[in-house]
C-alpha atoms as an extended CHARMM CRD file, in Angstrom:
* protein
*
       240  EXT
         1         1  UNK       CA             53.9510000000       56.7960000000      192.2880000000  PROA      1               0.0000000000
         2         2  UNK       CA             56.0560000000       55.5550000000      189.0250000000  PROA      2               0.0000000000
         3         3  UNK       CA             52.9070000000       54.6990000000      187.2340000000  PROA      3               0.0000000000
         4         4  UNK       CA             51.8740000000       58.4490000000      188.2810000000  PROA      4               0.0000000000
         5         5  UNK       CA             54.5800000000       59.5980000000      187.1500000000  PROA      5               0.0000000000
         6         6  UNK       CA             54.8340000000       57.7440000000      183.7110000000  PROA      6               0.0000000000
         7         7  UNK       CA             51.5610000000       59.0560000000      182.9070000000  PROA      7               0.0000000000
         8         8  UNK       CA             51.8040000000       62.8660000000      183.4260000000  PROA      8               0.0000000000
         9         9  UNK       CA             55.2880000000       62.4520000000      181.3530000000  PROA      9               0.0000000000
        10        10  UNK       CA             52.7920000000       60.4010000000      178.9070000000  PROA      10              0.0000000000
        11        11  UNK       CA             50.1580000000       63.2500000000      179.0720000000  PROA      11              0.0000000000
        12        12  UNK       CA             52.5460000000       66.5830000000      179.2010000000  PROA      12              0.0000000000
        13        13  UNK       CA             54.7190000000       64.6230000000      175.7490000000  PROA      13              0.0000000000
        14        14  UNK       CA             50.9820000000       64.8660000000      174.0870000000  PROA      14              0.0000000000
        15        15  UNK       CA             50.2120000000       68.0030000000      175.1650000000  PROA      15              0.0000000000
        16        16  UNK       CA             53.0970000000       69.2560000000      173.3210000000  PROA      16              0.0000000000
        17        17  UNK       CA             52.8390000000       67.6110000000      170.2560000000  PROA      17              0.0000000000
        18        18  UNK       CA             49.0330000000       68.4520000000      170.1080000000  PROA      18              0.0000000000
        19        19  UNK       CA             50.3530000000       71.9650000000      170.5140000000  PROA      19              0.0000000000
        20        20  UNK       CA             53.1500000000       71.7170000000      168.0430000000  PROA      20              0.0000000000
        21        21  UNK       CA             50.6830000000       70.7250000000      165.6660000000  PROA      21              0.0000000000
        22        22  UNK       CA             47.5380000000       72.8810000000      166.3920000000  PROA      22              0.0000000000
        23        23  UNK       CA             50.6090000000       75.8970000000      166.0750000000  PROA      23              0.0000000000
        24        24  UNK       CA             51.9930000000       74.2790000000      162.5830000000  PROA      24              0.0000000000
        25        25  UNK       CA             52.4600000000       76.4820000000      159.3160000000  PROA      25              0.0000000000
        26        26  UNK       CA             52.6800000000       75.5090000000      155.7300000000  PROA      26              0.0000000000
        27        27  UNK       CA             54.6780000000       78.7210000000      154.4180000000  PROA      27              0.0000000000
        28        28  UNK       CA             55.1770000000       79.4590000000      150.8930000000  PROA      28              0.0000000000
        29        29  UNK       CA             59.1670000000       80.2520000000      150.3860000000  PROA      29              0.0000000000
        30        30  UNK       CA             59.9000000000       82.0250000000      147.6500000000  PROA      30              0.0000000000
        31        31  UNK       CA             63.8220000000       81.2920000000      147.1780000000  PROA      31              0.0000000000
        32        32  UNK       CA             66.9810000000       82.1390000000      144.6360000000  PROA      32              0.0000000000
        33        33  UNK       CA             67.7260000000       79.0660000000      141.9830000000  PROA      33              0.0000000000
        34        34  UNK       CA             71.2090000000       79.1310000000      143.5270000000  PROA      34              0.0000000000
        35        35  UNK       CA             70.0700000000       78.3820000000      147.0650000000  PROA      35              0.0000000000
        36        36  UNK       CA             68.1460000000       75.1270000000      145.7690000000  PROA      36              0.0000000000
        37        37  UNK       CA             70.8350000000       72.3710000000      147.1800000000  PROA      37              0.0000000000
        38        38  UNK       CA             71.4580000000       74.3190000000      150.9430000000  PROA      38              0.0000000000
        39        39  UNK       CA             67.4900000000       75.1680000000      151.0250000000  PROA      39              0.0000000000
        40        40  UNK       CA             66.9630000000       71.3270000000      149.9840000000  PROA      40              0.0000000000
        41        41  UNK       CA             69.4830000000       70.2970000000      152.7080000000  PROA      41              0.0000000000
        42        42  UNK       CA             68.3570000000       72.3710000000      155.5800000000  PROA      42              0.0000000000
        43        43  UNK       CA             64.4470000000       72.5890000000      154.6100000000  PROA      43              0.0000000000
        44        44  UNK       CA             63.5110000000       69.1310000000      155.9320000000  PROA      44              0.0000000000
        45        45  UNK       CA             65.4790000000       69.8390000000      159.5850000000  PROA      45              0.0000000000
        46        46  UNK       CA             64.2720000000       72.7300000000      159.9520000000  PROA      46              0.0000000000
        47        47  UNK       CA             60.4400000000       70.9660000000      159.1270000000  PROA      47              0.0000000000
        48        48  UNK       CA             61.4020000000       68.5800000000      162.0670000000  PROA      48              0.0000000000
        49        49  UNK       CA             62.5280000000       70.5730000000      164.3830000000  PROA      49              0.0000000000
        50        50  UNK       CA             59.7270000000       73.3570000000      163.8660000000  PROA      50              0.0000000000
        51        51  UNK       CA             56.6750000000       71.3200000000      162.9870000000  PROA      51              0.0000000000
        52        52  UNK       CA             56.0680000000       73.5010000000      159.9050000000  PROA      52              0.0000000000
        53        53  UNK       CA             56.2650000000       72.3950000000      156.5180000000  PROA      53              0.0000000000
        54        54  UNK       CA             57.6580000000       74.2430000000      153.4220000000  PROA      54              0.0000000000
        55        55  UNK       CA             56.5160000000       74.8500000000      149.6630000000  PROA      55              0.0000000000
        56        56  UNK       CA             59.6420000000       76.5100000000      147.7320000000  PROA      56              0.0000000000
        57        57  UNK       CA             59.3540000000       78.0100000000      144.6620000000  PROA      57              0.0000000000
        58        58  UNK       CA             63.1180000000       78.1860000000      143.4130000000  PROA      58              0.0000000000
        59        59  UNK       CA             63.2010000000       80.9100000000      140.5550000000  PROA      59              0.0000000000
        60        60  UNK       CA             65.8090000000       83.4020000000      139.0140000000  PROA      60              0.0000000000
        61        61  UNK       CA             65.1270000000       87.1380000000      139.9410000000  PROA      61              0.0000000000
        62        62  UNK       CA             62.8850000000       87.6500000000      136.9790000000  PROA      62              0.0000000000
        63        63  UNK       CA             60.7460000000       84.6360000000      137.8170000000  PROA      63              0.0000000000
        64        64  UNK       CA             61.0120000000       85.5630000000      141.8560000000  PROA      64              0.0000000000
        65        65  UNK       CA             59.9730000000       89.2710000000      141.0240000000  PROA      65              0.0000000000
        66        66  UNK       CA             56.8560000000       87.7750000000      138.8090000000  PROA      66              0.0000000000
        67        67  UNK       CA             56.1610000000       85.4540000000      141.2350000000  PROA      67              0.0000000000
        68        68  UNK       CA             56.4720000000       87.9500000000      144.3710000000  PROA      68              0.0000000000
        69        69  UNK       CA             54.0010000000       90.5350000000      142.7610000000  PROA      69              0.0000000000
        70        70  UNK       CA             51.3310000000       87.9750000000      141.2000000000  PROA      70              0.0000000000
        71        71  UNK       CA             51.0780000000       85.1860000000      143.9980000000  PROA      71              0.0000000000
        72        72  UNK       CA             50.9010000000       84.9500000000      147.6780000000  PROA      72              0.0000000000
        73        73  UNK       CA             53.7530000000       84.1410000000      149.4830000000  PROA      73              0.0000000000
        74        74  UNK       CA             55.0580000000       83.8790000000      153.2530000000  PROA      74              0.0000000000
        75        75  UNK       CA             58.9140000000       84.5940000000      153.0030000000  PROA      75              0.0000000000
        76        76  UNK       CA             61.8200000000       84.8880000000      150.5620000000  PROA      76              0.0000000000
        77        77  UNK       CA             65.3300000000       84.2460000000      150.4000000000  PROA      77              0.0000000000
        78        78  UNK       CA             66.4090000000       85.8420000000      147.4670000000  PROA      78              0.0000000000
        79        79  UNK       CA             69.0020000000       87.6530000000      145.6070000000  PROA      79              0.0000000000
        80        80  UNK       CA             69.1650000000       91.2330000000      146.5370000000  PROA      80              0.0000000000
        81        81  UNK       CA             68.4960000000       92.6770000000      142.9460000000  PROA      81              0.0000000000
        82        82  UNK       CA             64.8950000000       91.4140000000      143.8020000000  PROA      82              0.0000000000
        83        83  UNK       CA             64.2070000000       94.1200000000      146.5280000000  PROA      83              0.0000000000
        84        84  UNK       CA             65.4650000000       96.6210000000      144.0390000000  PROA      84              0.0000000000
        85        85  UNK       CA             62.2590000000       96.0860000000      141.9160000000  PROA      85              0.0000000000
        86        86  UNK       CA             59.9780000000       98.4760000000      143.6050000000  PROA      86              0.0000000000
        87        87  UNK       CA             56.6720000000       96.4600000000      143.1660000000  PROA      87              0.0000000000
        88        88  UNK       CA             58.4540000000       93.1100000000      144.0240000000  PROA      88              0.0000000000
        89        89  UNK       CA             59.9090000000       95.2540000000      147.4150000000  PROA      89              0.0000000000
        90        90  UNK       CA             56.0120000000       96.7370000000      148.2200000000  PROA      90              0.0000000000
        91        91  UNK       CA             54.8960000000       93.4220000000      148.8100000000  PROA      91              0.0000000000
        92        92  UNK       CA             57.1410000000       93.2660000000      152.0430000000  PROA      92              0.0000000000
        93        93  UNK       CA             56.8190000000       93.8400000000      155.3920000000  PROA      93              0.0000000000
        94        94  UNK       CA             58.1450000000       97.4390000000      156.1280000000  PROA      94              0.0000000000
        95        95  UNK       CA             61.7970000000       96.9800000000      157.4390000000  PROA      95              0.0000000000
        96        96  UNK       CA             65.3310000000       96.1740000000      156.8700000000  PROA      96              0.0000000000
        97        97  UNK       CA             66.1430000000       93.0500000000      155.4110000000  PROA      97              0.0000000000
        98        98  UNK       CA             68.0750000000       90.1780000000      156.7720000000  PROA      98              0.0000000000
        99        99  UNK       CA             70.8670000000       88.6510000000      155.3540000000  PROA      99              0.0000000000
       100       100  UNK       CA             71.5330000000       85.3830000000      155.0350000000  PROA      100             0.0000000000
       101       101  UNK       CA             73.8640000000       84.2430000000      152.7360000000  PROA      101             0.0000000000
       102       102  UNK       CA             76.7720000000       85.9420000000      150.1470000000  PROA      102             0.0000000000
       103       103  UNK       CA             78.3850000000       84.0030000000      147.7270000000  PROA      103             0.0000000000
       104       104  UNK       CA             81.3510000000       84.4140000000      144.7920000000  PROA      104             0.0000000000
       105       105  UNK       CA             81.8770000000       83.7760000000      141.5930000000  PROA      105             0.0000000000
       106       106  UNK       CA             83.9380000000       81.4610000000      139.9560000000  PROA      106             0.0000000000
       107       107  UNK       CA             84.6030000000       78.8280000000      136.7440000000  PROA      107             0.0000000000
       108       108  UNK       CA             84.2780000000       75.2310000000      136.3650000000  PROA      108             0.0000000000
       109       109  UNK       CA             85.7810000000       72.1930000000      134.1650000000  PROA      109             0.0000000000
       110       110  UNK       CA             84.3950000000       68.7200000000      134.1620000000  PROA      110             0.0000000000
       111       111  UNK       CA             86.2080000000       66.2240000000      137.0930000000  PROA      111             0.0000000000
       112       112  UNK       CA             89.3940000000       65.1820000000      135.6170000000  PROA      112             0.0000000000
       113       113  UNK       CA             90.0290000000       67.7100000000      133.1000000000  PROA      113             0.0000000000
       114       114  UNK       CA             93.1920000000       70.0380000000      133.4840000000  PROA      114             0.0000000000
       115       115  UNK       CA             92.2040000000       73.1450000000      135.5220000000  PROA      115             0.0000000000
       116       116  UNK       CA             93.7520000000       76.1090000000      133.4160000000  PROA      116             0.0000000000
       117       117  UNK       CA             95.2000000000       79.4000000000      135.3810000000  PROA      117             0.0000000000
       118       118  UNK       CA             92.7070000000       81.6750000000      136.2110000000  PROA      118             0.0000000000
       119       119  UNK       CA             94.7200000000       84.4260000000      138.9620000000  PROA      119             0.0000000000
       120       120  UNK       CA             94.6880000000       87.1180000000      136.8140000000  PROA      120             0.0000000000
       121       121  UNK       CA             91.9130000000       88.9920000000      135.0020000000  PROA      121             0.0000000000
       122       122  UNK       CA             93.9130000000       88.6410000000      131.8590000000  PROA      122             0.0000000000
       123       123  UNK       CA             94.8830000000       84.7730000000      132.9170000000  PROA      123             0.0000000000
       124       124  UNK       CA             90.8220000000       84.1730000000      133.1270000000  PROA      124             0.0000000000
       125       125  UNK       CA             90.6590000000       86.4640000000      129.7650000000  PROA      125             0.0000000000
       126       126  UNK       CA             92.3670000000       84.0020000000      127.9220000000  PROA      126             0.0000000000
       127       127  UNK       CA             90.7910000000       81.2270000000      129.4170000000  PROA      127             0.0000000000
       128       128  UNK       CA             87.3980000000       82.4780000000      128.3670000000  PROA      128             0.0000000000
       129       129  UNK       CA             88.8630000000       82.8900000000      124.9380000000  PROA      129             0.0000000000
       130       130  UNK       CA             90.2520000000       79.5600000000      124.3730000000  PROA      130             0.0000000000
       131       131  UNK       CA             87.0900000000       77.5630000000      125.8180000000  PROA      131             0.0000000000
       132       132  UNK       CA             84.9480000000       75.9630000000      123.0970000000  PROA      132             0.0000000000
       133       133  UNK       CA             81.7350000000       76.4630000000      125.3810000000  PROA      133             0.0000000000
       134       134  UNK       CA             80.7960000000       78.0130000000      128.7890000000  PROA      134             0.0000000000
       135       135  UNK       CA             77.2430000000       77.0070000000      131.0150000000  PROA      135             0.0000000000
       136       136  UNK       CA             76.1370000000       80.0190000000      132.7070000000  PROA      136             0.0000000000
       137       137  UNK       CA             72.4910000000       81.7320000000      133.1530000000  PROA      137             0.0000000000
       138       138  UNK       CA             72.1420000000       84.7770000000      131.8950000000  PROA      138             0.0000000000
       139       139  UNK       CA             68.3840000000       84.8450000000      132.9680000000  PROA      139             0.0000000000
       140       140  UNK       CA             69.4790000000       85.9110000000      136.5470000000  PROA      140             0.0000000000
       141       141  UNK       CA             70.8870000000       88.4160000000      138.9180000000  PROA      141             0.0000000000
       142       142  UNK       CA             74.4620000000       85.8940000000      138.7730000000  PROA      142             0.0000000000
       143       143  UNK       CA             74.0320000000       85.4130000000      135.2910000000  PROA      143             0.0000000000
       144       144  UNK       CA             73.9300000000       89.3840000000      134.3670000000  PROA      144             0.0000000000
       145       145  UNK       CA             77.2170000000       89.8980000000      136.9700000000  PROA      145             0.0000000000
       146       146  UNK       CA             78.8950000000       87.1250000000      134.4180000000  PROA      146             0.0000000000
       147       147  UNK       CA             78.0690000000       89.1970000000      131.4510000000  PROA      147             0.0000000000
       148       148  UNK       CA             79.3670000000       92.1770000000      132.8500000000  PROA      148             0.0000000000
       149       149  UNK       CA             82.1490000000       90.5270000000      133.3690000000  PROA      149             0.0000000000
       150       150  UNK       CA             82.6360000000       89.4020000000      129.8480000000  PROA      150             0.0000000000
       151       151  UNK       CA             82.1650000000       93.2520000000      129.1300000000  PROA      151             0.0000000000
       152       152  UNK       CA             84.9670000000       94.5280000000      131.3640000000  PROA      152             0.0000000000
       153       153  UNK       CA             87.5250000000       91.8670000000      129.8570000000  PROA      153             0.0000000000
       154       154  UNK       CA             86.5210000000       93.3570000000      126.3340000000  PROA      154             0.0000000000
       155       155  UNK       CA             85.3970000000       89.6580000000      125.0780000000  PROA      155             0.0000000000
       156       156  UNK       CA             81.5190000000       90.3210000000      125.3350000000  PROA      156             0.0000000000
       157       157  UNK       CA             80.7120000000       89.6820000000      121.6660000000  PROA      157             0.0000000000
       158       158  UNK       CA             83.3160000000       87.1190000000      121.1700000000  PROA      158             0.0000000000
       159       159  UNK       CA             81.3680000000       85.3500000000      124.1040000000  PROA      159             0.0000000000
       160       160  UNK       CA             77.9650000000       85.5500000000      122.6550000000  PROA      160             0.0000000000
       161       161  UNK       CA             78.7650000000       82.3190000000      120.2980000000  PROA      161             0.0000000000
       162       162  UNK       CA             80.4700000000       80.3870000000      123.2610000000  PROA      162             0.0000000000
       163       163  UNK       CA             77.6370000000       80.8890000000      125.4790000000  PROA      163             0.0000000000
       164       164  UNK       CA             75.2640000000       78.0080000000      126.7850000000  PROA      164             0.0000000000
       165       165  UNK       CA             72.6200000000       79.6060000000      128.0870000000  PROA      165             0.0000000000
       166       166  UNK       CA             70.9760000000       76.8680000000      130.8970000000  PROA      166             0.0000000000
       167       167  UNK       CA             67.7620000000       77.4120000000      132.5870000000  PROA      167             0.0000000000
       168       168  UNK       CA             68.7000000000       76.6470000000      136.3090000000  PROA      168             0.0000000000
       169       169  UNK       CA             71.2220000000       76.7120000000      138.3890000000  PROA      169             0.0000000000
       170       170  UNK       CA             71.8850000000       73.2010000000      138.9070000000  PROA      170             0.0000000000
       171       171  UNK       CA             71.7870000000       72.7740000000      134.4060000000  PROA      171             0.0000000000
       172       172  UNK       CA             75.6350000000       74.7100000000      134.8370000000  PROA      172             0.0000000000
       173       173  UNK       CA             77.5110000000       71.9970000000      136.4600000000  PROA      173             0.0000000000
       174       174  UNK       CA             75.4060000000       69.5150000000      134.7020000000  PROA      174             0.0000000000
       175       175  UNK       CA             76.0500000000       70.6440000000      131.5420000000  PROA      175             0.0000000000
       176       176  UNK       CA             80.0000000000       70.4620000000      132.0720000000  PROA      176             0.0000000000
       177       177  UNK       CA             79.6970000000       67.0530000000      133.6640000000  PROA      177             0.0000000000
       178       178  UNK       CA             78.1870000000       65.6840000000      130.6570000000  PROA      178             0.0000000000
       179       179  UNK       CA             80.6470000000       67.4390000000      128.7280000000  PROA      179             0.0000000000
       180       180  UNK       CA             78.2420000000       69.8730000000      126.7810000000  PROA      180             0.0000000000
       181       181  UNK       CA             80.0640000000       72.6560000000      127.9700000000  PROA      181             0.0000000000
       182       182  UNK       CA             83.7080000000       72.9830000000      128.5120000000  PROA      182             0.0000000000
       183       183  UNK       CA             83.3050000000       75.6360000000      131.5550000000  PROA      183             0.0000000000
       184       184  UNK       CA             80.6920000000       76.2780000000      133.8980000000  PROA      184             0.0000000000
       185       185  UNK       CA             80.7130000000       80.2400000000      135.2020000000  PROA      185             0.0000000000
       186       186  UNK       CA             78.8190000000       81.0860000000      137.7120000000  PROA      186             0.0000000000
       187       187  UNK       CA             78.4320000000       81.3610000000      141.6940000000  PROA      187             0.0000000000
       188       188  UNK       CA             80.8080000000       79.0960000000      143.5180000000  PROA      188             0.0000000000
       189       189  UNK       CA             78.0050000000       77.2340000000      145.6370000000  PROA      189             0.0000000000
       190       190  UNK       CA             76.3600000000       75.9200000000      142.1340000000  PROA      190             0.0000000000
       191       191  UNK       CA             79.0280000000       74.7980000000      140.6900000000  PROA      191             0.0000000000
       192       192  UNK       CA             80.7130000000       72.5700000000      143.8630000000  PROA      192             0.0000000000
       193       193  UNK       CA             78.9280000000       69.6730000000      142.3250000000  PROA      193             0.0000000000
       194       194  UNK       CA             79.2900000000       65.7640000000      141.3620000000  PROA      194             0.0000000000
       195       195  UNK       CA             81.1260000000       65.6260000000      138.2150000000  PROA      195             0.0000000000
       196       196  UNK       CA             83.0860000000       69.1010000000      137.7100000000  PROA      196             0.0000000000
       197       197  UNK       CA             85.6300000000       70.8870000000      139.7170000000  PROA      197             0.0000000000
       198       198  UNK       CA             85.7360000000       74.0520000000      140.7470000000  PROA      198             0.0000000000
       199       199  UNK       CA             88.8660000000       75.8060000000      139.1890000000  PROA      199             0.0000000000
       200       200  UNK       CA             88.6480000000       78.8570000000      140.8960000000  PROA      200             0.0000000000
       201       201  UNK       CA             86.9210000000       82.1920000000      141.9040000000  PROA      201             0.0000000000
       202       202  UNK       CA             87.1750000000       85.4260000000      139.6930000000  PROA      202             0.0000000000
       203       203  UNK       CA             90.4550000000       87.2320000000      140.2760000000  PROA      203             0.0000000000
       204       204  UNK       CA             90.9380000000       90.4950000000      141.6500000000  PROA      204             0.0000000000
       205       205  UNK       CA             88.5600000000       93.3770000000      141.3670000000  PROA      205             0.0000000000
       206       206  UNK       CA             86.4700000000       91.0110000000      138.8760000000  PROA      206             0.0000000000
       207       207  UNK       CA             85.2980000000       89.1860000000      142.1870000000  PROA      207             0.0000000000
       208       208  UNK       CA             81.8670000000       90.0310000000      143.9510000000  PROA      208             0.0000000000
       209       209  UNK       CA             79.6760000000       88.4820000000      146.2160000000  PROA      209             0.0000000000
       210       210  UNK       CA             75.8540000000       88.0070000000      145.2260000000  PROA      210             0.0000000000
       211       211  UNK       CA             73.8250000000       88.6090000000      148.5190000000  PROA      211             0.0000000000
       212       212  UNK       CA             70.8880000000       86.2020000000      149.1540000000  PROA      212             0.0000000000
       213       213  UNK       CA             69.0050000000       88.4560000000      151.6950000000  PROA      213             0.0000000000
       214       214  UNK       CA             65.2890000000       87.7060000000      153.4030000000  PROA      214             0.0000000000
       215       215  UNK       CA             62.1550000000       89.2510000000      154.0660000000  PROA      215             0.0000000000
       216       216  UNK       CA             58.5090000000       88.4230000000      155.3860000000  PROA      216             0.0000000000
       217       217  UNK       CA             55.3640000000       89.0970000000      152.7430000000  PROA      217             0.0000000000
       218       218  UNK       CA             53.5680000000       91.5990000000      154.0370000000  PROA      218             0.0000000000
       219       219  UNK       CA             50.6010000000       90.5790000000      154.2160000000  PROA      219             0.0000000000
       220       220  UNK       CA             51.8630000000       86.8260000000      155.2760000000  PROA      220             0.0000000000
       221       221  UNK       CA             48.9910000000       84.9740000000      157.9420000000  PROA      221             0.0000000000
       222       222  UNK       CA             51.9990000000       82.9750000000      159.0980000000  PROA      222             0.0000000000
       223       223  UNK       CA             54.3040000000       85.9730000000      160.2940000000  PROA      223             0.0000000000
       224       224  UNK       CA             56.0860000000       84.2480000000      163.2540000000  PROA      224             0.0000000000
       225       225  UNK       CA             56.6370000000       80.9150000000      161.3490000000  PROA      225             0.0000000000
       226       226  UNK       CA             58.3440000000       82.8720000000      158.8050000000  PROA      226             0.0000000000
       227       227  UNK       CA             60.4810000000       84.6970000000      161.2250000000  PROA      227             0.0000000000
       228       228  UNK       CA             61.3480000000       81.2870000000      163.0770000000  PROA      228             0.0000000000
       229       229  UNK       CA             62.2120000000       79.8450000000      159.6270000000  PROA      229             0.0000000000
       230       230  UNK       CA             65.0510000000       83.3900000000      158.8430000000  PROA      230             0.0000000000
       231       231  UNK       CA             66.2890000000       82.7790000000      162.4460000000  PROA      231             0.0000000000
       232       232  UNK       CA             67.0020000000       79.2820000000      161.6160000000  PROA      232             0.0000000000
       233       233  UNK       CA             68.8470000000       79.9340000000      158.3630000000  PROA      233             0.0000000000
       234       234  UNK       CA             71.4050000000       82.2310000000      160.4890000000  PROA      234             0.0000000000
       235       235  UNK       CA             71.6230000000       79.9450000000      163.0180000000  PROA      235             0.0000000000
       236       236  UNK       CA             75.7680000000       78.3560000000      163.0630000000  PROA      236             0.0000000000
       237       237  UNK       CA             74.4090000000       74.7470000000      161.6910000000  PROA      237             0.0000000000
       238       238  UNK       CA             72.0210000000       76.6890000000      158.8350000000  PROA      238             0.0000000000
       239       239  UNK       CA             75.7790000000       78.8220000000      157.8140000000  PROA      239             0.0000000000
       240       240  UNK       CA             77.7290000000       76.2430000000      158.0280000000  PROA      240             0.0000000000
């Protein structure tokens, strides 16, 4: 009866997996730059756990509303300025979106380095002003929000010469790490990295948060993997 037993457990464990895999998606993510360390983090779990297997193309909003409009794709997780591109938004499934992630802004210095006082808008005016060099990326939904920022403290053009303009996310805190830039500015996730320290967020009214919302391609083969992999990304491990 034991040997039975071990057998059917033997039998119903294939059947499962055969199933798992016969049911198995490849989807095709399309994803913000500034979600590249969590999505890098929580992709391969959410691979185990759900048998499918991701491709991620990480991208600023130009680059995700290019790629959204001229390539197939199964499901984004993207800045919200990318659904406010009305061909990028046609090539979704009809619906509301789903949130999954909203994130501030803040500044930077290399690990070690004195963190100056940035409370005030005028505190992080003068900050700005005295820095030799900032990282940031204006090629992006978080890099435009910096440069408005710049505009509302009345230092735009001052700024222009201080300005190292990176290419992805993960350049900013790299940039001030290796000392090529004296601040990083830029959303708070990307710049909580080895070798810099965050100083701060933006003060006051200055602050906003940059929603990362998600949506299924509509015309996506792999509809129910790419709702399994959104309900995973709100699920309390995914936040945290």
């Amino acid at each position: 009866m034991k040997k039975f037993s071990l057998v059917a457990a033997i039998l119903v464990g294939l059947t499962l997996a055969l199933s798992s895999l016969a049911n198995a998606a490849e989807l095709k993510v399309l994803a913000g730059g500034a979600m590249t360390g969590s999505l890098k983090d929580l992709g391969p779990k959410f691979e185990a756990a759900s048998g499918h297997k991701l491709d991620i193309f990480f991208g600023a909003t130009p680059e995700l509303i290019k790629q959204a409009t001229s390539a197939p794709f199964d499901v984004a997780v993207v800045p919200v300025d990318v659904f406010k591109n009305a061909d990028a938004k046609a090539k979704f499934a009809p619906g509301a979106t789903i949130d999954i992630a909203r994130v501030g802004f803040g500044v930077a210095v290399r690990a070690g380095a004195p963190k100056p006082d940035i409370s005030t808008p005028d505190a992080l005016k003068n900050v700005l002003l005295k820095a030799q060099s900032i990282a940031t990326l204006p090629e992006s939904a978080a890099g435009a929000y910096v440069l408005k920022v710049f505009d509302r403290l009345g230092i735009a053009e001052k700024m222009k010469a201080k300005t190292k303009a990176q290419t992805a996310p993960a350049a900013i805190p790299a940039a001030v790490a290796k000392g090529e830039a004296e601040l990083g500015v830029f959303l708070t996730n990307v710049l909580i990295a080895p070798g810099v320290e965050l100083v701060g967020q933006f003060p006051g009214d200055l602050q906003q948060d940059l929603v990362f919302t998600s949506g299924v391609a509509a015309d996506s083969k792999q509809v129910q993997a790419a709702k399994a992999f959104i309900d995973y990304l709100r699920t309390p491990e995914a936040a945290a």
